[in-house]
BATOR-742118 format. One record per residue (C-alpha): residue number from 0; x, y, z. Coordinates in steps of 0.25 Angstrom, whole numbers, plus 2048, in hexadecimal, padded with zeros to 3 digits. Last residue first. Layout:
N
(NUM,(X,Y,Z))
...
END
This chain:
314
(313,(7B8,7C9,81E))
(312,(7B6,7C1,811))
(311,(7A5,7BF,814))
(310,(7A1,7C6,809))
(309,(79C,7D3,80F))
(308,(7A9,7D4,815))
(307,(7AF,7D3,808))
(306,(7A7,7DD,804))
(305,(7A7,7E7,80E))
(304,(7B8,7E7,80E))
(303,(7B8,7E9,802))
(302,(7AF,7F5,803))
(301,(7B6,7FB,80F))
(300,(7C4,7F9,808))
(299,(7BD,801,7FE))
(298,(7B9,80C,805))
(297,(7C4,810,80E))
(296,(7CD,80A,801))
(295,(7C9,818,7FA))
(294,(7CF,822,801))
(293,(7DB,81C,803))
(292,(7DB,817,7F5))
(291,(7D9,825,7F0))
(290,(7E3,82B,7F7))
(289,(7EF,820,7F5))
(288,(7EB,820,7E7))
(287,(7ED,82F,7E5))
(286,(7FB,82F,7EB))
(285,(800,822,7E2))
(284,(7FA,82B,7D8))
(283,(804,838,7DC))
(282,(80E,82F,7E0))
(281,(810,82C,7D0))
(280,(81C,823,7CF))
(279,(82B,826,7D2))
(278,(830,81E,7DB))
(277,(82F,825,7E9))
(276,(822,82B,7E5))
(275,(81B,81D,7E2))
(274,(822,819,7EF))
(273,(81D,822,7FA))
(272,(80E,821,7F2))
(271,(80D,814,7F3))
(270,(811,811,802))
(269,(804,819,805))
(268,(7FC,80D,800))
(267,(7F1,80B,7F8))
(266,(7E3,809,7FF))
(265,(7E2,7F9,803))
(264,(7DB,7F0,7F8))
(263,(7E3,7E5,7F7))
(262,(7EB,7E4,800))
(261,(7E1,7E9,80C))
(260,(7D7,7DE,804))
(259,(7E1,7D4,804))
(258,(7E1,7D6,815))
(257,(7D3,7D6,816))
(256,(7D1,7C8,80F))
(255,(7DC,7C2,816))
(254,(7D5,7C8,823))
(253,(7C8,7C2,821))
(252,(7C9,7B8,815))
(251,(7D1,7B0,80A))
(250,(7CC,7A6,803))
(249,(7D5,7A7,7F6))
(248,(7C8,7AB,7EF))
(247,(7C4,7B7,7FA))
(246,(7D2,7BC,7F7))
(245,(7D1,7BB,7E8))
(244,(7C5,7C2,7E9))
(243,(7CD,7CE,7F2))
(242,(7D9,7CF,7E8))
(241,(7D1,7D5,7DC))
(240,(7C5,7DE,7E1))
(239,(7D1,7E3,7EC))
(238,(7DB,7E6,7DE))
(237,(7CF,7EE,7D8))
(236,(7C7,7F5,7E3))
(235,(7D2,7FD,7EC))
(234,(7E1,7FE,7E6))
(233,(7DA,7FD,7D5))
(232,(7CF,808,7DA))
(231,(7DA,810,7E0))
(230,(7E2,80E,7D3))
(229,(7D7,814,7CA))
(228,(7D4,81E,7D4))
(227,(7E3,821,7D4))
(226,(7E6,821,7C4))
(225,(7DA,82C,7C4))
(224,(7E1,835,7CE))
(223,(7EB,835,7C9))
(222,(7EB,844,7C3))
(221,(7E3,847,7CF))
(220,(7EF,844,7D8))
(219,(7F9,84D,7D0))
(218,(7EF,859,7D3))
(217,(7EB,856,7E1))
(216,(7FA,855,7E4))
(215,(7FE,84B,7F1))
(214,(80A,849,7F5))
(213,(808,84F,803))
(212,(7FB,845,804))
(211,(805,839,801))
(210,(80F,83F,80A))
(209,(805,83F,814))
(208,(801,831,813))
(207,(810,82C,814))
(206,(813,833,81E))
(205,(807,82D,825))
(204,(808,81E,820))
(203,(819,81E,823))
(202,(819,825,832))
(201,(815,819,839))
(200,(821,80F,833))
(199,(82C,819,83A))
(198,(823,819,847))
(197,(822,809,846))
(196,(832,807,841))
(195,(834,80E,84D))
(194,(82E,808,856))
(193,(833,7F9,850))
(192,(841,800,851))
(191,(840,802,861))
(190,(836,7F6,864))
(189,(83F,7EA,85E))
(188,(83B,7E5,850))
(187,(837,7D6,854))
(186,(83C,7CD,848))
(185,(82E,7C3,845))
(184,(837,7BA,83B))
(183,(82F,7BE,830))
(182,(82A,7CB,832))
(181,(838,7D2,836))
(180,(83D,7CA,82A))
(179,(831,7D2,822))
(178,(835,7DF,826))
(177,(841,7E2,81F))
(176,(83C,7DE,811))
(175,(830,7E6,815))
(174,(837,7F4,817))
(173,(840,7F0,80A))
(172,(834,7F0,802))
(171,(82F,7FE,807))
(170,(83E,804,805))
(169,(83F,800,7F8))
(168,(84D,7FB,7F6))
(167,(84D,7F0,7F0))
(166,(83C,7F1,7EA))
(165,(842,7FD,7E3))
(164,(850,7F3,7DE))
(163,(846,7EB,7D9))
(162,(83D,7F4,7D1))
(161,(84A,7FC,7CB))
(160,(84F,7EF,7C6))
(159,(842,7EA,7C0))
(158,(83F,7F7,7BA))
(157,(84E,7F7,7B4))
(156,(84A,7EB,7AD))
(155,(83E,7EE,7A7))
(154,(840,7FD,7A3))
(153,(83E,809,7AD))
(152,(839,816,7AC))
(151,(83B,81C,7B7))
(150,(82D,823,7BB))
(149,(827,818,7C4))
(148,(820,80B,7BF))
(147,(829,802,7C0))
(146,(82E,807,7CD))
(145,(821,809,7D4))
(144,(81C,7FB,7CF))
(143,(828,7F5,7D5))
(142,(829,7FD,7E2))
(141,(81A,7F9,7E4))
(140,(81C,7EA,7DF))
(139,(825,7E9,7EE))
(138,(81F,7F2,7F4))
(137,(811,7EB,7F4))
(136,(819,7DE,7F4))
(135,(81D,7E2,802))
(134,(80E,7E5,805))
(133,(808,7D8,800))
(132,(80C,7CB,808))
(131,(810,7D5,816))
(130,(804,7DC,815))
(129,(7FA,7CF,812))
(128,(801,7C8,81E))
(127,(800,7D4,827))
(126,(7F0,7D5,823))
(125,(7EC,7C7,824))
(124,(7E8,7C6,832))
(123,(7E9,7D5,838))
(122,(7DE,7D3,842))
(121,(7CF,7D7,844))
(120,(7CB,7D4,837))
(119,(7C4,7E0,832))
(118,(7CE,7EB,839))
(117,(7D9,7E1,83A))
(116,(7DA,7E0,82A))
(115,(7D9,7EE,829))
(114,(7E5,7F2,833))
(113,(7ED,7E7,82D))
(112,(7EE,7EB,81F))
(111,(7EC,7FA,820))
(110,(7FB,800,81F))
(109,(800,7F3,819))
(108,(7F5,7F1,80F))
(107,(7F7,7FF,80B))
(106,(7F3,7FC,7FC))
(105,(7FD,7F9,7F0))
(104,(7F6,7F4,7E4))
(103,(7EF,801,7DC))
(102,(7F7,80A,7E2))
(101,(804,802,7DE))
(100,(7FF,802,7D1))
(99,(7FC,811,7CE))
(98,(809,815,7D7))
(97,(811,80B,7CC))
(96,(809,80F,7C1))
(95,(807,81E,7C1))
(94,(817,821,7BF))
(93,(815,819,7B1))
(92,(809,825,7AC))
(91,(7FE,81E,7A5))
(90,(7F9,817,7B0))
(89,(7EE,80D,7AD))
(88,(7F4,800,7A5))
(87,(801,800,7AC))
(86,(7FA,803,7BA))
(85,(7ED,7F7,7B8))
(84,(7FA,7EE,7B7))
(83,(801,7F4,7C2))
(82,(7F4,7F2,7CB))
(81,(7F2,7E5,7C6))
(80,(800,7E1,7CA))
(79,(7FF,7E8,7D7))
(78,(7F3,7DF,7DA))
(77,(7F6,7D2,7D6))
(76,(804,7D2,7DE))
(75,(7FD,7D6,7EA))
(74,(7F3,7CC,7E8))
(73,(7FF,7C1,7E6))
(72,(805,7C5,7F2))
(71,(7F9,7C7,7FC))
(70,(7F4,7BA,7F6))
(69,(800,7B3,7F8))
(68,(800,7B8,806))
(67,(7F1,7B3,807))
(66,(7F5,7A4,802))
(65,(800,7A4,80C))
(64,(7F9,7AA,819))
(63,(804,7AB,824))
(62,(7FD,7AD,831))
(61,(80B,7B2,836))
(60,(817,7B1,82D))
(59,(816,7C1,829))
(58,(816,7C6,837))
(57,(814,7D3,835))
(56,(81D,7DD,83F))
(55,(829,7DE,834))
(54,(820,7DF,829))
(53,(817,7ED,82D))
(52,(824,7F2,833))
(51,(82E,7EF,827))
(50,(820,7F7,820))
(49,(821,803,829))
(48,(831,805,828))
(47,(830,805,818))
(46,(824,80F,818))
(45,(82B,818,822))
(44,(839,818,81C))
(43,(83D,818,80E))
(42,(82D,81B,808))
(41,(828,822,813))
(40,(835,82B,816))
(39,(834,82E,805))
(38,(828,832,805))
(37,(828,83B,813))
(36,(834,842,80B))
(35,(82B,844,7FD))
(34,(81F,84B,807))
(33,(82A,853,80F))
(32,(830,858,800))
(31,(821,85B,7FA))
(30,(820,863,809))
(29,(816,860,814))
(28,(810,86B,81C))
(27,(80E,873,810))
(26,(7FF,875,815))
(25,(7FD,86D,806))
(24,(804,862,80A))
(23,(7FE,861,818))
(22,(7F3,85F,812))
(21,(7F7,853,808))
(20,(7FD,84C,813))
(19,(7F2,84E,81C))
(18,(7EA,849,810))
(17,(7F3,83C,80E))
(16,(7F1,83A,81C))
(15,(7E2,83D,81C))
(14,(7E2,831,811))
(13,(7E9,827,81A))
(12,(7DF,82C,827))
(11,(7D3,828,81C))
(10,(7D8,81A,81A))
(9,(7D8,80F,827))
(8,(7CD,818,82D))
(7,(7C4,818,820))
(6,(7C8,809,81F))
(5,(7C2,807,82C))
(4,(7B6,80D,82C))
(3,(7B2,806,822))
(2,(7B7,7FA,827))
(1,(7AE,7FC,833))
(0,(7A2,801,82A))
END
């Protein structure tokens, strides 16, 4: 009943975001142009600013977990390339497969990583190690799928190029690049910039959930809604069902076990919505995936966590 309590906590106050959004849409409180403003702030500023934050005050060297790193990588590599696999064969529309795909793959480890793993654990154990092995390759395949699979058509080649150059200068990745050194060699960032890197990083989930809401059009969003159930069940039951017996078989337990479980199986993130509509893919599904997942991770999250409980891996 605790992790039920929990995940309903950790979830329902994202989708009354996205509601508030929505609301104050329709009061004409919000405008289409402050909704496509407040995107583009999250994507080139608050998103980038909170991610350099979450790496720079990890230590990535302490408690270092070789054979669970590789795991994280290799899992996350798994992962997206099944959910791009079941994309091409699924959506019929190219703009669907890269939000379809990152959707299906890309959780919100780093927004509920560490606060779930201390909730059943106690502490953070393996949860920094898991964000910093996984999340910048989240970004990095995201821009990748998200630009193959945008509405540009491009050709071998040029894709190559143009997915490069995107992970270059993508905003999100350079934000990680900066903060890793700061990791690494334990850089203290002094109290007047580190303040307000922290009130910058704080205002990227909320404008980001309200312009989800904002964004929102109940008619576009029933025309996907079947590719979105379909990618939430892919997000919540088919990837976790995958990754969390290979876990147990590799030995890993208590927070390693929580922590793949958070990457894994983790609601889709916000983040996938800022850049589906900043290149060219169908926001309207990333939209409906984001919704659905968050509604739906309260339950399954609690599910998983139940049965692995029940079996003795927690």
């Amino acid at each position: 009943m605790d992790n039920f309590i929990f995940s309903i906590n950790a979830t329902i106050p994202i989708f009354l975001m996205i509601l508030l959004g929505w609301i104050l849409m329709k009061m004409n409180l919000i405008t289409e142009e402050f909704a496509n403003v407040a995107n583009k702030y999250v994507f080139k500023v608050a998103l980038p600013v909170m991610l350099f934050k979450d790496i720079a005050t990890t230590s990535i060297l302490k408690d270092m977990n070789i054979k669970f790193v590789l795991f994280c990588f290799f899992g996350t590599m798994m992962m997206f390339g099944l959910a791009w696999l079941f994309a091409v064969l699924y959506c019929k529309e190219k703009n669907m497969r890269g939000a379809f795909a990152q959707g299906a793959a890309r959780g919100s480890a780093a927004i509920l990583g560490v606060a779930f793993v201390e909730n059943i654990c106690g502490n953070s154990g393996m949860a920094p190690l898991m964000i910093v092995s996984a999340v910048p390759l989240f970004n990095i395949i995201s821009v990748i799928m998200l630009t193959f699979g945008g509405n540009e058509r491009l050709n071998g080649s040029d894709g190559i190029k143009r997915a490069f150059f995107n992970i270059l200068k993508n905003p999100i990745i350079i934000g990680i690049l900066i903060g890793i050194p700061f990791s690494v060699f334990h850089i203290e960032i002094p109290t007047i910039p580190g303040r307000t890197i922290q009130y910058i990083s704080q205002t990227a989930t909320p404008i980001a959930l309200m312009a989800v809401g904002a964004g929102f059009r109940s008619e576009q969003a029933l025309a996907r809604l079947r590719p979105a159930i379909v990618g939430s069940i892919v997000k919540l039951v088919v990837l976790p069902a995958i990754l969390i017996p290979a876990a147990i078989g590799l030995g890993f337990r208590s927070s390693e076990m929580v922590a793949v479980l958070i990457m894994a199986g983790s609601p889709a993130t916000v983040s996938g919505y800022v850049m589906a509509k900043n290149m060219n893919n169908d926001e309207v599904l990333a939209s409906n995936m984001i919704v659905l997942t968050t509604l739906l991770s309260s339950i399954t999250l609690t599910v998983w966590v139940f049965i692995l409980k029940t079996l003795g891996y927690l």
